[in-house]
C-alpha positions as CSV (number, residue, x, y, z in Angstrom):
1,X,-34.0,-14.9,46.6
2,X,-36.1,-17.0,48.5
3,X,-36.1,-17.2,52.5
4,X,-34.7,-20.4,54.3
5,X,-38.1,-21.6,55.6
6,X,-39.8,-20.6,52.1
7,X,-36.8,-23.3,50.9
8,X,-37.7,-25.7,53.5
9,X,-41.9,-24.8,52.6
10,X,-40.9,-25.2,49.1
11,X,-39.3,-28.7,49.8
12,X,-41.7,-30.1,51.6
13,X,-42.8,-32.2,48.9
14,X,-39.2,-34.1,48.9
15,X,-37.6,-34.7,52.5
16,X,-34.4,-33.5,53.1
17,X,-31.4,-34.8,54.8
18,X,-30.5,-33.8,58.5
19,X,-27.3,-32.6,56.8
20,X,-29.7,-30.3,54.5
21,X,-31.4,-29.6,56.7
22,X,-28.7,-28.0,59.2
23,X,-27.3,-26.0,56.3
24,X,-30.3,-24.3,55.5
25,X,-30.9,-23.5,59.0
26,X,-27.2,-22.1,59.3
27,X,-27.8,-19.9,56.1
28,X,-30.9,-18.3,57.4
29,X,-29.3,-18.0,60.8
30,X,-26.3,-16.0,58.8
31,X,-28.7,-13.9,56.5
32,X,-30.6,-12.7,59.4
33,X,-27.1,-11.3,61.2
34,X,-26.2,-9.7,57.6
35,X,-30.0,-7.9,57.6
36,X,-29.1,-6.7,61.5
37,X,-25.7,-5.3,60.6
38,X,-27.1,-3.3,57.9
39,X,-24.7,-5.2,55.0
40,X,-27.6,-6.6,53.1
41,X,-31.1,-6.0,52.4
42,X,-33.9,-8.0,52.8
43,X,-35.3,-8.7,49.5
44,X,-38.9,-9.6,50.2
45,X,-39.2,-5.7,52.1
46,X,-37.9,-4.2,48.8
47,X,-40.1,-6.4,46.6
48,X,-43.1,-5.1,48.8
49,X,-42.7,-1.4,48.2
50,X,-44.5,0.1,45.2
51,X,-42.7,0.5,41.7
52,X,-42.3,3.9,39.5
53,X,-44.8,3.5,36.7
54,X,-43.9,3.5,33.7
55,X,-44.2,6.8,31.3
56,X,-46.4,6.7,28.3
57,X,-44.7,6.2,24.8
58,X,-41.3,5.5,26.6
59,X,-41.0,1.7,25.1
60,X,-41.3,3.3,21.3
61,X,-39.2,6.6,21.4
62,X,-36.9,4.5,23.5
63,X,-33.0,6.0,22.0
64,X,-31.4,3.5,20.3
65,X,-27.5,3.3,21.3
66,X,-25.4,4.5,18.2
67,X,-23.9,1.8,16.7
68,X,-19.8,1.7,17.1
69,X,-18.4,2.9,13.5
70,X,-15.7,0.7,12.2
71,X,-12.3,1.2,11.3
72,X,-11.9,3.1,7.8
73,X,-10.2,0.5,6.0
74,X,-6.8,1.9,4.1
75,X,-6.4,0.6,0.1
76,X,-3.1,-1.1,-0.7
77,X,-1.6,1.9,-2.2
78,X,-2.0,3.8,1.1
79,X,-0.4,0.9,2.9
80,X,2.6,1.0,0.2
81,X,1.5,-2.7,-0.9
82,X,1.2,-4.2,-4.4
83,X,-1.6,-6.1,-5.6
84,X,-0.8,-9.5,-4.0
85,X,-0.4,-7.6,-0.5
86,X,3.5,-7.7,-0.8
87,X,5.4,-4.4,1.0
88,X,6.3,-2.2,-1.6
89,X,10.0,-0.6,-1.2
90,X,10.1,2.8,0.3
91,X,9.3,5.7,-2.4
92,X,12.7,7.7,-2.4
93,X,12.7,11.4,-1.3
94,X,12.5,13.9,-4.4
95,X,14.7,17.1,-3.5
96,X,12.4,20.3,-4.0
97,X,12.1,22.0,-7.5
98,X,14.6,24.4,-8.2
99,X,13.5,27.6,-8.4
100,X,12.8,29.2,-11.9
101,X,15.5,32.1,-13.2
102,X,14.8,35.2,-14.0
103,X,15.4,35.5,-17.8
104,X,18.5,38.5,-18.3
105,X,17.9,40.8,-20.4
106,X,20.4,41.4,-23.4
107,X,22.4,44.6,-22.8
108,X,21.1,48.3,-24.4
109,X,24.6,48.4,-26.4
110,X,24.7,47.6,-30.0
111,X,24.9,43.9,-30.8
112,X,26.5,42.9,-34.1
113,X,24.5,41.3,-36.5
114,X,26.6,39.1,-37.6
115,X,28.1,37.8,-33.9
116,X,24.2,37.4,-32.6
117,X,23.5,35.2,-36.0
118,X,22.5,31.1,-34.7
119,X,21.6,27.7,-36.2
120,X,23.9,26.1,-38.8
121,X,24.4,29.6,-40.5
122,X,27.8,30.9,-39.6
123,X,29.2,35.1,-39.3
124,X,31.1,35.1,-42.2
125,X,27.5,33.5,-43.9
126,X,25.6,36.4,-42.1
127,X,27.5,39.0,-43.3
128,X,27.6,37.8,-46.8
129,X,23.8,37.6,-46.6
130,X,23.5,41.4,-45.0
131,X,25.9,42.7,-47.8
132,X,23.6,40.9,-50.8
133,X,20.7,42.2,-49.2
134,X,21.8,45.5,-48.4
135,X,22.8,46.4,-52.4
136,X,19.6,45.1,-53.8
137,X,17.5,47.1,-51.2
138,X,19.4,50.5,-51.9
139,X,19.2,50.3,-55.2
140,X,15.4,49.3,-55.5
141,X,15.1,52.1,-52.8
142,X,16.6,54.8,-55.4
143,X,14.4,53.8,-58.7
144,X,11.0,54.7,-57.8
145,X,8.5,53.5,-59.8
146,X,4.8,55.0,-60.6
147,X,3.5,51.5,-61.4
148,X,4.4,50.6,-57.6
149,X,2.2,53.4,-56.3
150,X,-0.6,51.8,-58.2
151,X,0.2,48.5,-57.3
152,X,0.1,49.5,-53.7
153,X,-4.2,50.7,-54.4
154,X,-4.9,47.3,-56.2
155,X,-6.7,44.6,-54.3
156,X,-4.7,40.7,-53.8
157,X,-6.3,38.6,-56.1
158,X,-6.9,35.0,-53.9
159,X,-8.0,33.1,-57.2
160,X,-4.6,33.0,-58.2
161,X,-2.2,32.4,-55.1
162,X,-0.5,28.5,-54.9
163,X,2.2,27.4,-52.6
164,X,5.1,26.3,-54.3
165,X,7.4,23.0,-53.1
166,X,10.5,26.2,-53.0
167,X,8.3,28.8,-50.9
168,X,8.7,27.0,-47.9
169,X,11.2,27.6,-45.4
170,X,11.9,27.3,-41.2
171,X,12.9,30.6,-40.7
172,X,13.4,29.9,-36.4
173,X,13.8,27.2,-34.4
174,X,10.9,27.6,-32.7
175,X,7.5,28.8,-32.6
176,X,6.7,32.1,-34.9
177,X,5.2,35.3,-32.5
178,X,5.4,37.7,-35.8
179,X,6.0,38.0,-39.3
180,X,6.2,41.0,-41.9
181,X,6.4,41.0,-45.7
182,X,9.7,44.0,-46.7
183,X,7.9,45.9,-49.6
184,X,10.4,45.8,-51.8
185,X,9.3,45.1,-55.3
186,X,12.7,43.5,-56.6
187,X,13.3,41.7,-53.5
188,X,11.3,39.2,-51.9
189,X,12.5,39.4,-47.9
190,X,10.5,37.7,-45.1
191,X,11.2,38.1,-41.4
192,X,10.0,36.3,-38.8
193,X,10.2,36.5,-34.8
194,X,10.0,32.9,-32.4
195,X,9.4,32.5,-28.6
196,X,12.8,32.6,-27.5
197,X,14.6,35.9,-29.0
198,X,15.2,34.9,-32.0
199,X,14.9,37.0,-35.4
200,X,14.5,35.1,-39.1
201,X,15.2,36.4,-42.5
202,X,14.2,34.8,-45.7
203,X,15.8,35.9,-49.1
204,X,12.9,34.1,-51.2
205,X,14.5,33.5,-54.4
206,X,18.1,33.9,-52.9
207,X,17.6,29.9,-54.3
208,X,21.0,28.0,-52.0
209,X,22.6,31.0,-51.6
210,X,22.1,30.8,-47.5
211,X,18.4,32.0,-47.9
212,X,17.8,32.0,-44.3
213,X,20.1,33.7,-41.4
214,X,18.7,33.5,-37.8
215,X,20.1,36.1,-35.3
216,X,19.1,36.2,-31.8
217,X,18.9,40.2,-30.5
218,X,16.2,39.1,-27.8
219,X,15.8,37.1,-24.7
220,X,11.9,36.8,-24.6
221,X,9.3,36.2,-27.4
222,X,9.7,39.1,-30.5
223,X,6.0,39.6,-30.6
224,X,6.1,42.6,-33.1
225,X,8.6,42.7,-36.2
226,X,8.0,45.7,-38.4
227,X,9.8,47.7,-41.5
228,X,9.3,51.4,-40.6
229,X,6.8,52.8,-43.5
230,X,8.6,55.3,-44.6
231,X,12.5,54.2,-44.3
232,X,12.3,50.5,-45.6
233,X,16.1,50.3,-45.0
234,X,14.8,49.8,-40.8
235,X,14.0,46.3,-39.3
236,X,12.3,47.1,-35.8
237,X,11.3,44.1,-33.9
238,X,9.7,44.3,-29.8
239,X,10.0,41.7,-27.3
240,X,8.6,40.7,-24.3
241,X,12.2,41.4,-22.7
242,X,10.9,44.9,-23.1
243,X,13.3,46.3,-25.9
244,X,12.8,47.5,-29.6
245,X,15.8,47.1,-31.6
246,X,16.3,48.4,-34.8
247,X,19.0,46.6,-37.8
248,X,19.3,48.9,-40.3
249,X,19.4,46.4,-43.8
250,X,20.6,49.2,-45.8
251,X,24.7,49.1,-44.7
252,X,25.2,45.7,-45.4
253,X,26.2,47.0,-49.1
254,X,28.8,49.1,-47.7
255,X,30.4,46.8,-45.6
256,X,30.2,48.3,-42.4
257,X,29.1,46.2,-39.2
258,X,25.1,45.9,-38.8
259,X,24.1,46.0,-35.6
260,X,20.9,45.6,-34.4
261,X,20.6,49.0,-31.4
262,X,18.2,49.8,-28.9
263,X,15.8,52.3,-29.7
264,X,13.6,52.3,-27.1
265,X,14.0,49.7,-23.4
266,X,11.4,49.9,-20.7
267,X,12.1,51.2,-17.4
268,X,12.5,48.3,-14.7
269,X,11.0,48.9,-11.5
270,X,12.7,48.5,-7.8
271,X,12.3,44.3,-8.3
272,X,13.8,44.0,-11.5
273,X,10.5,43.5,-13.4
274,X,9.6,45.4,-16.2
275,X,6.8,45.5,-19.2
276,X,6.4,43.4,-22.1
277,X,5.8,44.6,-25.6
278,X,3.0,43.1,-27.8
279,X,3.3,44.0,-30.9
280,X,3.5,47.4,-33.2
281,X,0.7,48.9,-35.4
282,X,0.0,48.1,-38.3
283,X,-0.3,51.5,-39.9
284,X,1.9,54.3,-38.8
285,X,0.2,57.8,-37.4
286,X,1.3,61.4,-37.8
287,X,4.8,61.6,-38.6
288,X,5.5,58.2,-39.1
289,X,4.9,57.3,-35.3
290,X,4.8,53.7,-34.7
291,X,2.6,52.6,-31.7
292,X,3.6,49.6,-29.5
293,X,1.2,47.4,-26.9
294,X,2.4,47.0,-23.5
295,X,1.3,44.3,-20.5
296,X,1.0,47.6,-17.9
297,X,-1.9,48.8,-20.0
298,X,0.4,51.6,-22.0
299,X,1.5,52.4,-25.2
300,X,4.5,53.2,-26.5
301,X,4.5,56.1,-29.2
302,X,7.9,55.5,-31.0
303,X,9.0,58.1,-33.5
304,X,10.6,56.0,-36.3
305,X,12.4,58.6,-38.3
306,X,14.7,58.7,-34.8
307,X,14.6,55.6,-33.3
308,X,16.7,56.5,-31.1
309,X,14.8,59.2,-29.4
310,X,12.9,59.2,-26.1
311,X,9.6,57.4,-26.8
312,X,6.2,58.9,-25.3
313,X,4.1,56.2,-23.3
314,X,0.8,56.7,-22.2
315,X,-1.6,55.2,-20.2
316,X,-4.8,53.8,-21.5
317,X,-5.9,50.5,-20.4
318,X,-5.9,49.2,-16.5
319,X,-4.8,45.7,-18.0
320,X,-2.7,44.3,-20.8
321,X,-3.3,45.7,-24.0
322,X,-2.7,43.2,-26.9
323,X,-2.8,45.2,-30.3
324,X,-2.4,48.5,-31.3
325,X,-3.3,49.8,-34.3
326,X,-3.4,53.6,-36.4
327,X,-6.1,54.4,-39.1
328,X,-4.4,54.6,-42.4
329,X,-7.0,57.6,-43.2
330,X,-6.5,59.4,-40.0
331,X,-3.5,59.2,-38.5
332,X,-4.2,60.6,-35.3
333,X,-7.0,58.1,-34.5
334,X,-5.7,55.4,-32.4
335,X,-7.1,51.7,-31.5
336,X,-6.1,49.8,-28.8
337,X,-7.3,46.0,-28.0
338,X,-7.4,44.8,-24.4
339,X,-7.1,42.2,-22.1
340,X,-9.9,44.0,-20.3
341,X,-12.4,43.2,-23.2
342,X,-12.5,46.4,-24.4
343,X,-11.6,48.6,-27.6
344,X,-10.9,51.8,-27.0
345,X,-10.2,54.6,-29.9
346,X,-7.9,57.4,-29.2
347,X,-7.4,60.4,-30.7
348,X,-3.5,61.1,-29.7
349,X,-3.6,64.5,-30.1
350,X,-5.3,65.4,-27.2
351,X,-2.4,62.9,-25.4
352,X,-0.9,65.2,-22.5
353,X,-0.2,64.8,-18.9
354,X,-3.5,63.8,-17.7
355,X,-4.7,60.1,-18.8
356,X,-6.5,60.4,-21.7
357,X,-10.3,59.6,-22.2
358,X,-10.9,57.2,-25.2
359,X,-13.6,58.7,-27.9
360,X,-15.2,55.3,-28.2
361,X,-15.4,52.2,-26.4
362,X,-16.5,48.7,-27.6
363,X,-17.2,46.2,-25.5
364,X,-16.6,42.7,-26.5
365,X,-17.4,39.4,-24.4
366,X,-13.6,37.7,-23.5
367,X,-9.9,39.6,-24.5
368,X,-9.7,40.8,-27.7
369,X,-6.4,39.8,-29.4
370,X,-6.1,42.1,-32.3
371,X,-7.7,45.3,-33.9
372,X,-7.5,46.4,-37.4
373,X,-8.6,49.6,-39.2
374,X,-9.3,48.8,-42.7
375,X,-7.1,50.9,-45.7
376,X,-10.5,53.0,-46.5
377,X,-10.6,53.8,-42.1
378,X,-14.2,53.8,-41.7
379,X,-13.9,50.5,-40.7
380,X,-12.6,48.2,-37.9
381,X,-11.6,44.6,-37.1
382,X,-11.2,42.6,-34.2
383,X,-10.5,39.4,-32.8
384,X,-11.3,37.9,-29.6
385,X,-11.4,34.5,-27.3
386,X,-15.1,34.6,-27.5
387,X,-14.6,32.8,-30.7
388,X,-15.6,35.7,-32.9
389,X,-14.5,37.7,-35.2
390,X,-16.4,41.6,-35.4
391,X,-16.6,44.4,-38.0
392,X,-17.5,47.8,-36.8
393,X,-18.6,50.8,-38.9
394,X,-18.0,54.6,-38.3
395,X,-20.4,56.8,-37.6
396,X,-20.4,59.9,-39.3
397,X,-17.3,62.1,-40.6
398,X,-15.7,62.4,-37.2
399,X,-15.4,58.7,-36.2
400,X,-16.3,59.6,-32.9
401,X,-19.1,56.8,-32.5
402,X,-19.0,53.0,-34.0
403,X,-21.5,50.7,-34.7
404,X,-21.7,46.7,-34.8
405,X,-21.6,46.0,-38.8
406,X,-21.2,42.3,-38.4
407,X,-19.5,39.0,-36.5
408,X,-18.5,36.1,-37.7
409,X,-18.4,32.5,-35.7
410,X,-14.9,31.5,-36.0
411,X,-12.8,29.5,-33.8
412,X,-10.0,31.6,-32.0
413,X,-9.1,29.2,-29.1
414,X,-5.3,28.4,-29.9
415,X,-4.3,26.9,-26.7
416,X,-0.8,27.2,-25.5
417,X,1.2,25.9,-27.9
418,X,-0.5,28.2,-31.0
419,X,-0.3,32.2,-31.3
420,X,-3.2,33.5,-31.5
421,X,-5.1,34.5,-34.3
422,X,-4.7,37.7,-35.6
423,X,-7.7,38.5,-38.0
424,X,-6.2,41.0,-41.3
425,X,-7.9,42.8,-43.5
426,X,-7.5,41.9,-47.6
427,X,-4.8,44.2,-48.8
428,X,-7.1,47.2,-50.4
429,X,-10.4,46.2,-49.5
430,X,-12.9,47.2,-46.9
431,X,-15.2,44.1,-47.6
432,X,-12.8,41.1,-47.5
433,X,-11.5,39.4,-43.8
434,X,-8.1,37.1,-43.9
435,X,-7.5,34.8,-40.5
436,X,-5.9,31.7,-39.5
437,X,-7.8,29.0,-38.8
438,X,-7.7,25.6,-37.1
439,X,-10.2,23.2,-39.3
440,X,-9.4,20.6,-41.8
441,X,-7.4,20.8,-44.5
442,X,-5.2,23.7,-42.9
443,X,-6.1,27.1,-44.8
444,X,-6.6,30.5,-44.3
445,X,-10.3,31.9,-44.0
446,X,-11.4,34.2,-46.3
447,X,-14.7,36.2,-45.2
448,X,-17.6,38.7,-46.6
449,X,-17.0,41.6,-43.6
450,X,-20.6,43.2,-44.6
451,X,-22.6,39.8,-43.6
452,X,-19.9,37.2,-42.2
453,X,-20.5,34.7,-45.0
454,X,-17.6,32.8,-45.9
455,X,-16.1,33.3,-49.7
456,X,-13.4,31.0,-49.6
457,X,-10.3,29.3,-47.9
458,X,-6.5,29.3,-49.0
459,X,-5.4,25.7,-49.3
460,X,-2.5,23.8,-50.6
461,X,-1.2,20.4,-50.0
462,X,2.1,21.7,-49.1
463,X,0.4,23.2,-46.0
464,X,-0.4,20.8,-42.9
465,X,-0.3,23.1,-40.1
466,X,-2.4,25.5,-38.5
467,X,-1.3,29.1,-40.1
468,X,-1.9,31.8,-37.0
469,X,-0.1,34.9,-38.5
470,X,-1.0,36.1,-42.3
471,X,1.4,39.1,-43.9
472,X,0.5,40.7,-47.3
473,X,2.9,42.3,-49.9
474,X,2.0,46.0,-50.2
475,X,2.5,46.1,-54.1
476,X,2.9,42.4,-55.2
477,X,0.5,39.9,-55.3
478,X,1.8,37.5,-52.7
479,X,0.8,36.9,-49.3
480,X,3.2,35.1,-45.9
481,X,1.5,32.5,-43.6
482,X,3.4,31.2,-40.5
483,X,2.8,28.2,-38.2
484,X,4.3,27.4,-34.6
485,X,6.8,24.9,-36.2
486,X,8.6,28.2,-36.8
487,X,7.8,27.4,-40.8
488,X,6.8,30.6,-43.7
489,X,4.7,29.5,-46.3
490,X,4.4,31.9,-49.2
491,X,1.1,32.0,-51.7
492,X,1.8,33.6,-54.9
């Protein structure tokens, strides 16, 4: 700001008023008080004192101010708005989920066959069937024939298997865990377990003479469904409920009530939970002992000349074993598939209090669904989720070590909503492979188990749905496939 006589210097050039003249005068005289008091500064004294110089670099590493960010803008559905912008009503409040019951398990006493019977078949119908049932299978019991024995060597012949319109039939409601073939030779009986407890039998050629009766002696998916080797009269089936019952088929002919009774229920723990049951072996071990998967990693060693004595359980696995199997050759040599991606081979008679150390372990890339000895023994059959199927070969006389024979690329993931494949040997042979498959047009694979090549497939127009489980007739030349539509399909 300039001074009053540097104004009046600076205005020389034009004259000013006597009015403009006084005011200047008056402004200087006030600005010169201001200085005196202290209350301003006098600008040309500051002007004259030296400035900071400025630092090097300082004008292009100057810091740039950050910029402000702006509001994060909110989409329409955040703001509860349609399209056009309009206010959506208010969503209404869902109440929370109600919390999932525990499944009950049935009662350990007996349950009568024909009160448990479901579906469109009535008691009175159930009994009637048992009765029919039970005369043919005594009698076919008592007339023992050598040609049956010879039968039971003989290898299935594929070439000659069909799937007739009439060998089709919904044995559950729902989808099928398990299937067996009885080995009668006069009567052609199929059972069948589903997902929710329920137990299916098929009197083939029974014709419209109630061919199917469907009981329900489970609360959880039968996984294992077996006729006990040696006593055909006995239909044991295992759940995931953690109970083997037993219906003896046998005392339908005398008309006494068929029940089916407990012969073996797992122990439950302080919470009420207890172990499920997978499945029983194929092939029974010394004495007729039946072997049964558990999801704790045991296995149940059931004694099926008594069914209803104590079972032995043992320890073998630290996870879920799937599939259990005995060799046919040795009985006391025991396979067990995990969830732990192992098989392990047992020999039970060294079973005592201690856990047991398995002879042989294979190791396998995902869980391993199901193992099979073959009817010779020296060889053994597994399927896994890695998608493959594997053949191993004993070593030597005492089957202590196994070797990788072969594997076969085959696709074993069956989702949810499919049971898994189950990979069987070709009733009397060593060298054939049977299992489900899921390509186009549904089949069963048939494979070569020294190489893996593929032979053939079981086809038939009448089939349209994936077949998981295969059963095979011990003496005639038939074999069972079962879908998840709870659906039997017999080729013979």
């Amino acid at each position: 700001m300039l001074t009053a006589q540097a104004q009046l210097q600076g205005n020389m050039a034009a004259p000013l008023s006597a009015y403009e003249t006084q005011r200047l005068a008056n402004m200087a005289e006030n600005r010169a008080k201001l200085i005196s008091l202290g209350v301003e500064t006098d600008i040309a004294l500051l002007r004259t004192k030296a400035r900071r110089p400025a630092v090097k670099g300082s004008a292009i590493n100057k810091k740039t101010k950050d910029e402000l960010v702006p509001p994060r803008s909110r989409s329409l559905r955040l703001q509860n708005r349609d399209v056009d912008g309009a206010a959506l009503p208010d969503k209404p409040v869902l109440p929370p989920p109600a919390q999932v019951q525990r499944v009950v398990r049935k009662p350990s006493v007996p349950l009568g066959a024909a009160k448990v019977s479901t579906g469109a078949t009535s008691s009175e119908e159930a009994t009637a069937f048992l009765a029919r049932l039970g005369r043919v299978l005594v009698s076919s019991a008592t007339k023992k024939k050598k040609g049956d024995l010879e039968a039971a060597s003989g290898t299935l012949d594929l070439g000659t298997l069909s799937v007739d319109e009439e060998d089709i039939a919904k044995l559950v409601p729902e989808r099928i865990f398990s299937v067996e073939v009885h080995p009668s030779a006069s009567k052609l009986l199929v059972a069948a377990g589903d997902t929710w407890g329920r137990v299916g039998l098929w009197d083939v050629d029974a014709g419209e003479e109630s061919p199917v009766v469907t009981f329900e002696p489970h609360s959880r998916p039968v996984a294992g469904i077996r006729v006990v080797p040696h006593a055909t009269h006995l239909l044991l089936s295992c759940s995931h409920d953690g109970v083997v019952r037993c219906l003896d088929l046998g005392k339908g002919q005398s008309g006494a009530d068929m029940s089916f009774l407990t012969a073996y229920r797992a122990p439950e723990d302080a919470e009420g939970d207890y172990p499920m049951l997978h499945g029983f072996s194929r092939s029974a071990g010394e004495g007729g002992t039946l072997a049964i998967a558990r999801s704790d990693g045991a296995a149940v060693l059931l004694d099926a000349r008594t069914p209803s004595a104590a079972a032995a359980v043992v320890a073998l696995h630290e996870k879920k074993i799937f599939s259990v199997d005995f060799s046919p050759a040795r009985p006391h040599l025991l396979a067990s598939a995990s969830l732990d991606r192992t098989v392990c081979l047992w020999d039970v008679r060294a079973f005592g209090e201690k856990k047991p150390k398995p002879m042989a372990t294979l190791d396998h890339g995902l869980s391993v669904t199901s193992v099979r000895f073959s009817s010779g023994g020296s060889r053994l059959l597994t399927a896994c989720n890695d998608n493959l199927l594997r053949v191993f070969n004993a070593d030597g006389e005492s089957h202590k070590a196994w070797s990788l024979c072969s594997t076969v690329r085959h696709n074993n993931k069956t989702g949810r909503y499919l049971t898994s494949f189950q990979a069987e040997w070709l009733r009397g042979s060593d060298d054939v492979v049977l299992c489900g498959s899921l390509e186009q047009p549904r089949g069963i694979d048939v494979f070569r188990a020294d190489d893996g090549s593929a032979l053939e497939r079981l086809e038939h127009e009448h089939v349209t749905s994936v077949v998981s489980l295969v059963a095979q007739h011990p003496t005639t030349n038939l074999l069972v496939g079962s879908n998840s539509g709870g659906k039997c399909f017999v080729w013979r």
